[in-house]
C-alpha positions as CSV (number, residue, x, y, z in Angstrom):
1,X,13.2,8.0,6.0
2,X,14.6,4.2,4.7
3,X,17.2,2.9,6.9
4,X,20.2,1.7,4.9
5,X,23.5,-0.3,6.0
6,X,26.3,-1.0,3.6
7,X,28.6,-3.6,4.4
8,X,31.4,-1.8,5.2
9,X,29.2,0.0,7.7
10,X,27.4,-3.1,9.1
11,X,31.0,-4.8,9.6
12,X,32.6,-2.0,11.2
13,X,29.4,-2.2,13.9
14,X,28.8,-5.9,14.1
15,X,31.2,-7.1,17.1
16,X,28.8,-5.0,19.5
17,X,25.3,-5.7,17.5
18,X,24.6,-7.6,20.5
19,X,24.4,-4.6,22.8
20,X,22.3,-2.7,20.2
21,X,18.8,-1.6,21.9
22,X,16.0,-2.2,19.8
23,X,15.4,0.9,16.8
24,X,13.1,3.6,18.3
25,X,10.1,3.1,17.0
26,X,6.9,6.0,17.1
27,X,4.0,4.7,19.1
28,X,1.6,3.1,16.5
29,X,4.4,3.1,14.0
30,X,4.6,-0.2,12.6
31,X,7.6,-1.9,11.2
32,X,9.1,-3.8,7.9
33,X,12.5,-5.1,7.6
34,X,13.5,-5.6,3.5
35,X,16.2,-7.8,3.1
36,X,17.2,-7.0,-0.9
37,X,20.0,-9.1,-2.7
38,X,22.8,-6.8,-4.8
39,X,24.0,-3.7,-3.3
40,X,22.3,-0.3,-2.3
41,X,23.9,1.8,-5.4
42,X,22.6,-0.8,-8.4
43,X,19.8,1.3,-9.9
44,X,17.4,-1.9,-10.6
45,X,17.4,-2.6,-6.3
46,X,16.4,1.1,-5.5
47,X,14.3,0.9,-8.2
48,X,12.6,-1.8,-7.1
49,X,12.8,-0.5,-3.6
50,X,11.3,2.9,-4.8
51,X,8.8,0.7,-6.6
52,X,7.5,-0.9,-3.1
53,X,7.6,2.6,-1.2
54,X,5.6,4.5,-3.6
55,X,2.8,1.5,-3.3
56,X,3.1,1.3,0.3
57,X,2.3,5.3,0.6
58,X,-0.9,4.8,-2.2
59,X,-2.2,2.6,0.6
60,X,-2.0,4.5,3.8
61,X,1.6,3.7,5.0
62,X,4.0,6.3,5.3
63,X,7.9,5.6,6.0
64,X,9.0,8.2,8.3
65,X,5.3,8.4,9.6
66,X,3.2,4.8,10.3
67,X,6.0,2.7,9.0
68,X,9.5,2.4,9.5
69,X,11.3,0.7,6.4
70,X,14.8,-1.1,7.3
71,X,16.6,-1.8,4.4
72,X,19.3,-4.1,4.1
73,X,21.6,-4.9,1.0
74,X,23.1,-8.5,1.0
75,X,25.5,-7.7,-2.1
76,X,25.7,-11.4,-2.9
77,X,28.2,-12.2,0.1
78,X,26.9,-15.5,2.3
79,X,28.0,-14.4,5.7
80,X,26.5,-10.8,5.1
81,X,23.5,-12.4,4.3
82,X,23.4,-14.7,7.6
83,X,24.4,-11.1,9.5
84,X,21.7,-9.4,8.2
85,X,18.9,-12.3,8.7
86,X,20.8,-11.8,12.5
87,X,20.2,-8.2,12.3
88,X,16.4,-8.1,11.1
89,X,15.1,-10.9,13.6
90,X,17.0,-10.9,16.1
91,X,17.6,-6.8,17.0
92,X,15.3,-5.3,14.4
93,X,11.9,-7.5,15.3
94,X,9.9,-6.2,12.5
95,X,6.0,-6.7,12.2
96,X,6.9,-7.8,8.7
97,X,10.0,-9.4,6.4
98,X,9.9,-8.7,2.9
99,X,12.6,-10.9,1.2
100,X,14.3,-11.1,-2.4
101,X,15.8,-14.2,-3.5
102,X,16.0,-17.6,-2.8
103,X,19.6,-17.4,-0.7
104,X,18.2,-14.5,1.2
105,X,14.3,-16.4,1.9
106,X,16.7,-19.0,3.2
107,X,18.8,-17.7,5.4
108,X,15.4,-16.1,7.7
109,X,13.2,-18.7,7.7
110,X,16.6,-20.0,9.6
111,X,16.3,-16.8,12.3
112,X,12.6,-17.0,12.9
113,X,9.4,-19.1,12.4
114,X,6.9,-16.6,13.8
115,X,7.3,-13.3,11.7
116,X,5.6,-13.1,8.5
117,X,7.4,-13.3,5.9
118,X,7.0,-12.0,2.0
119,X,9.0,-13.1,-0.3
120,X,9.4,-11.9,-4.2
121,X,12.0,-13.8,-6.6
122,X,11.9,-16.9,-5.4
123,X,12.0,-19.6,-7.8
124,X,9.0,-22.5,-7.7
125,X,8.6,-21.9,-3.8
126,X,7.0,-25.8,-3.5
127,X,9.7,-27.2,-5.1
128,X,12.3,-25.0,-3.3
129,X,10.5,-26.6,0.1
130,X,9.5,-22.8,1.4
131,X,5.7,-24.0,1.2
132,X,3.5,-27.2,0.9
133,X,1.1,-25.5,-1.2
134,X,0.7,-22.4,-3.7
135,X,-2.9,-21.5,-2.4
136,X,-2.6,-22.6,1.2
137,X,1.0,-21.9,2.0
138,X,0.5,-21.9,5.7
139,X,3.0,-21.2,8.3
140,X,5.3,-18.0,8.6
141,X,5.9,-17.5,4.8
142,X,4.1,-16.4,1.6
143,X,4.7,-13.9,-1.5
144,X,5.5,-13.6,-5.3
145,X,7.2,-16.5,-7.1
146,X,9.5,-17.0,-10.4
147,X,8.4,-18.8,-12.7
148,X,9.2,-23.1,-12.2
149,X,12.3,-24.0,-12.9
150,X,11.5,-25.8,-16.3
151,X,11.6,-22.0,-18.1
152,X,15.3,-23.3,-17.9
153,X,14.1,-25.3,-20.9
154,X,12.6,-22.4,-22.6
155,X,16.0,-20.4,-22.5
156,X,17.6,-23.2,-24.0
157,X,14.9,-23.6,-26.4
158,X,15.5,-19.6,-27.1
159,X,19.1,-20.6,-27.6
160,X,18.6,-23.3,-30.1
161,X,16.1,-21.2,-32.3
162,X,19.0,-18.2,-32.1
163,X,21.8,-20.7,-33.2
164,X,20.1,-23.6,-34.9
165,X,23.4,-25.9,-34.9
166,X,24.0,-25.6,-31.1
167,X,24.4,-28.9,-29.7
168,X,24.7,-28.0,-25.9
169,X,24.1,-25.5,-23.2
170,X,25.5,-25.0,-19.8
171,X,24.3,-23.0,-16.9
172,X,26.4,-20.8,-15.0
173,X,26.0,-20.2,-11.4
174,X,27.2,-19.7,-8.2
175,X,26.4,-22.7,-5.9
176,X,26.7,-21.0,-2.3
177,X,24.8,-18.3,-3.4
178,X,22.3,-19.7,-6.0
179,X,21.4,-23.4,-4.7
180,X,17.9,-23.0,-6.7
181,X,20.0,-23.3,-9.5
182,X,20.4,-27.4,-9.0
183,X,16.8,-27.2,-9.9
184,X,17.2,-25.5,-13.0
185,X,19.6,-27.6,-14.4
186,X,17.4,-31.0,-13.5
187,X,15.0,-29.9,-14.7
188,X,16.8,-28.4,-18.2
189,X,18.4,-32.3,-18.0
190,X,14.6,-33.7,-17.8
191,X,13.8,-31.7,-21.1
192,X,17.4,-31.6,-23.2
193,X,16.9,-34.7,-25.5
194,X,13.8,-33.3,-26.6
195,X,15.5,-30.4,-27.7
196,X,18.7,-32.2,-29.2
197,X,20.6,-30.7,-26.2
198,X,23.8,-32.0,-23.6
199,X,23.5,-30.2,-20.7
200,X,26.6,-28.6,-18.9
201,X,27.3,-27.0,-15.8
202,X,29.5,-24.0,-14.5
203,X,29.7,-23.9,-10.9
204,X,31.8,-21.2,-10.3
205,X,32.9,-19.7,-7.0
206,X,34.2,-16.3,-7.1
207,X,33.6,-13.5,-10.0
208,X,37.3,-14.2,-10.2
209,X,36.2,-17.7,-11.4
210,X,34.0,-16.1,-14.5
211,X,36.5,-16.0,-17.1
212,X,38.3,-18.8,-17.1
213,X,34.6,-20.8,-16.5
214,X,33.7,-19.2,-20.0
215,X,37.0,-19.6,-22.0
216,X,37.0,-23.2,-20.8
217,X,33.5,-23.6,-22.6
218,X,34.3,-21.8,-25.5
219,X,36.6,-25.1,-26.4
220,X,33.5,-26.9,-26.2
221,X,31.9,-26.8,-30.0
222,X,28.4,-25.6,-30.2
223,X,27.9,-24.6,-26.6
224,X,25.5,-21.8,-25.6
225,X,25.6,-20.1,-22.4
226,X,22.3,-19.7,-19.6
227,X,22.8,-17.3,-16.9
228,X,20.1,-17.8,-14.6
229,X,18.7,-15.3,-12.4
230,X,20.9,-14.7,-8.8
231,X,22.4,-12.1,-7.0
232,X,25.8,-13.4,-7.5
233,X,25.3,-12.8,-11.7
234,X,23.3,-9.8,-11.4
235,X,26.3,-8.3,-9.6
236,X,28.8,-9.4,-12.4
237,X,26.7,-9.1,-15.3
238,X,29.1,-7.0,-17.1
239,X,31.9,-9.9,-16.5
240,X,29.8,-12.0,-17.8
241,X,29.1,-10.3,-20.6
242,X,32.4,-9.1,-21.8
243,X,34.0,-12.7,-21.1
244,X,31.2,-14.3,-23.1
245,X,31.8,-11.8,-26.1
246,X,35.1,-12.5,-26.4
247,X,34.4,-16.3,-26.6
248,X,31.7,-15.6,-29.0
249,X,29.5,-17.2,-26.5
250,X,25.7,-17.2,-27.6
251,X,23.9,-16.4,-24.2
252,X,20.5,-15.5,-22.8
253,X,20.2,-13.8,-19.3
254,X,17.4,-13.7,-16.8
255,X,18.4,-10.0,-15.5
256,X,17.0,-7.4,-17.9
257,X,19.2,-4.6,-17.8
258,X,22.5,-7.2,-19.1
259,X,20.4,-6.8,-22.6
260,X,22.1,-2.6,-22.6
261,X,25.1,-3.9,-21.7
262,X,25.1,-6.1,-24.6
263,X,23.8,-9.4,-23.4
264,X,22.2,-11.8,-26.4
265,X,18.7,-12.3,-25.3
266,X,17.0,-11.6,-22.4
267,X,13.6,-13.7,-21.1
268,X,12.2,-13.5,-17.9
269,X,9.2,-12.4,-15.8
270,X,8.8,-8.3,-15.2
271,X,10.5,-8.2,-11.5
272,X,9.1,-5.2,-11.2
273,X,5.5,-6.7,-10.8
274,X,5.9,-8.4,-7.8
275,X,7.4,-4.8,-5.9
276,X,4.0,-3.3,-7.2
277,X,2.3,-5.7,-5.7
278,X,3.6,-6.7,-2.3
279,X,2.8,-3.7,-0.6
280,X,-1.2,-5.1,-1.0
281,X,0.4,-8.0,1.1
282,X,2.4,-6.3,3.6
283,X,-0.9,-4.1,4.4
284,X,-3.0,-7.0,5.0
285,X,-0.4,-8.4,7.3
286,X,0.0,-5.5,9.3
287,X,-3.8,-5.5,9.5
288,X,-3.6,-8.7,11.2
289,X,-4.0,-11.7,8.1
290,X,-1.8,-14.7,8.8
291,X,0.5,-14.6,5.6
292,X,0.1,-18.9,5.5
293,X,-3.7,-17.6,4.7
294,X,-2.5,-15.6,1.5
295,X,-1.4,-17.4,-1.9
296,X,1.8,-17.7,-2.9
297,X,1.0,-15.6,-6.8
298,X,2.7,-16.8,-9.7
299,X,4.3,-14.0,-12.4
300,X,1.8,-13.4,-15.4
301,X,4.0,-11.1,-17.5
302,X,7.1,-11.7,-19.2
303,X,9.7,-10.1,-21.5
304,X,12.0,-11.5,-24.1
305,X,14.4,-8.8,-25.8
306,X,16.8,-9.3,-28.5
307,X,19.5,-7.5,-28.7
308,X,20.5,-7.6,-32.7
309,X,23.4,-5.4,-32.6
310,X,25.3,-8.5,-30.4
311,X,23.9,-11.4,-33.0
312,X,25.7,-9.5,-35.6
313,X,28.9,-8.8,-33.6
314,X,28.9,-12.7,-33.2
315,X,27.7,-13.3,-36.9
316,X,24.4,-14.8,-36.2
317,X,21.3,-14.3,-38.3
318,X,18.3,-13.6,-36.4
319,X,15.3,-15.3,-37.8
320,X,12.2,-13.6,-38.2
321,X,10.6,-15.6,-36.3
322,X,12.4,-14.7,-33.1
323,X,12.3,-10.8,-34.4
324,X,8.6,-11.3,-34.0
325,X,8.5,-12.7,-30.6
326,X,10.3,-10.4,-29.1
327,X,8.6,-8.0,-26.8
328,X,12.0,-5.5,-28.2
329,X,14.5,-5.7,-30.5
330,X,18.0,-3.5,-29.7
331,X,19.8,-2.4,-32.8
């Protein structure tokens, strides 16, 4: 059975974590702690968590049997996700990590340099300093990467084909728990004028913070909106959403499921690709291959969806060109 904590669980437990004994395990039975961003009712995580289970038991491992999965949900908060890096390396001592996200990826290579990690969502993992190299990563760490952070410039080049007159674009993020944004928007910088683009930015710091961040771009003329992929968005997609509707904000996400809540555009790699193919990882791990010895993969399949029901609630004509593009269309 998957071990899960929720936060109010893990806080209500974590003044005597120290006094914890280490989690029976069954002789043989091998171990793999998951460290997931978002929270453990969003149906895309247990999706995706389903998504590595079900590839894990095609190849011989069994939670509940071989394997023991721990699962733990860092719901976007930066001292849960420091808790939980505690909580896998420290009390857990898995044979394996598997990590999701860049915030998450950072916060254990903190707690340990000697178990294997695999990460998945992590955006341009050389330039994000995780690994020297894409085929020789070496070390503690390997997995599934983003895509580099100049797709940045292929959202706003998305944008600009949607709304022909738009003159700038800013990102929105969340700074404590999306740093690899900074890279996004220097290399969007790099790549405006080319486009006929200003760059903006809007850092913001709570989802209490969304609104007024949007409204106060609204006043800008011709702005366009890029919500890059974190757990800090993903958990207030439909904030950002709403608050970018009413401001008749053109906007393209990097979290697929914003598109049926009425998002713009979507365009991003398939996450779901990398939790197909981690478990291939994780076996050879935990059959003894140093994971500095595997290469980092890069996505090869992506998605862009349009959703034309939202371009006509905010008057804009979608060309044919983008209709044809587009992997879907959403009336």
């Amino acid at each position: 059975m998957i071990a899960t904590m929720k936060r109010r669980e893990f806080i209500t437990v974590l003044g005597g974590a120290a006094a914890w004994p280490l989690a029976a395990r069954a002789q043989g039975q091998k171990c793999v702690g998951m460290l997931m961003y978002g929270s453990s009712n969003e149906t895309d995580g247990q999706s995706f968590v389903a998504t590595f289970v079900q590839g894990m038991r095609k190849i011989g491992w069994v939670d509940g049997q071989n394997l023991r999965l721990e699962v733990r949900w860092s719901a976007g908060d930066p001292s849960l996700v420091q808790a939980y890096a505690h909580d896998l390396v420290d009390l857990l001592r898995p044979d394996v990590l598997l990590v999701a996200s860049t915030a998450n990826l950072i916060a254990l290579r903190r707690a340990t340099g000697t178990i294997p990690i695999v990460f998945l969502e992590v955006s341009d993992p050389v330039a994000g300093g995780f690994v020297p190299s894409l085929t020789r990563p070496g070390g503690n760490v390997t997995g599934f990467a983003n895509p580099e952070f100049s797709i940045a410039n292929k959202w706003a080049d998305l944008l600009k084909q949607m709304v022909p007159g738009l003159a700038r674009v800013a990102i929105i993020y969340n700074p404590n728990i999306s740093p690899q944004s900074r890279l996004h928007i220097n290399a969007l910088g790099a790549a405006a004028p080319s486009l006929g683009l200003e760059v903006m930015e809007a850092p913001v710091q709570s989802a209490g913070e969304i609104e007024g961040a949007i409204t106060r771009l609204s006043r800008t003329p011709n702005v366009g909106l890029i919500v890059p992929p974190d757990s800090f968005t993903r958990l207030n997609g439909k904030l950002l959403i709403d608050a970018a509707a009413r401001n008749r904000l053109p906007a393209i996400y990097a979290h697929r499921a914003f598109i049926a809540g009425g998002g713009l555009m979507y365009y991003f790699n398939d996450q779901s690709e990398q939790f197909r193919q981690a478990p291939f990882y994780v076996d050879r791990i935990l059959k003894g291959t140093k994971p500095g010895d595997l290469p980092v993969l890069l996505p090869t399949k992506f998605n862009f969806i349009v959703n034309r029901g939202t371009a006509k609630a905010l008057r804009i004509e979608v060309t044919l060109g983008l209709l044809l593009a587009a992997d879907e269309v959403i009336e």
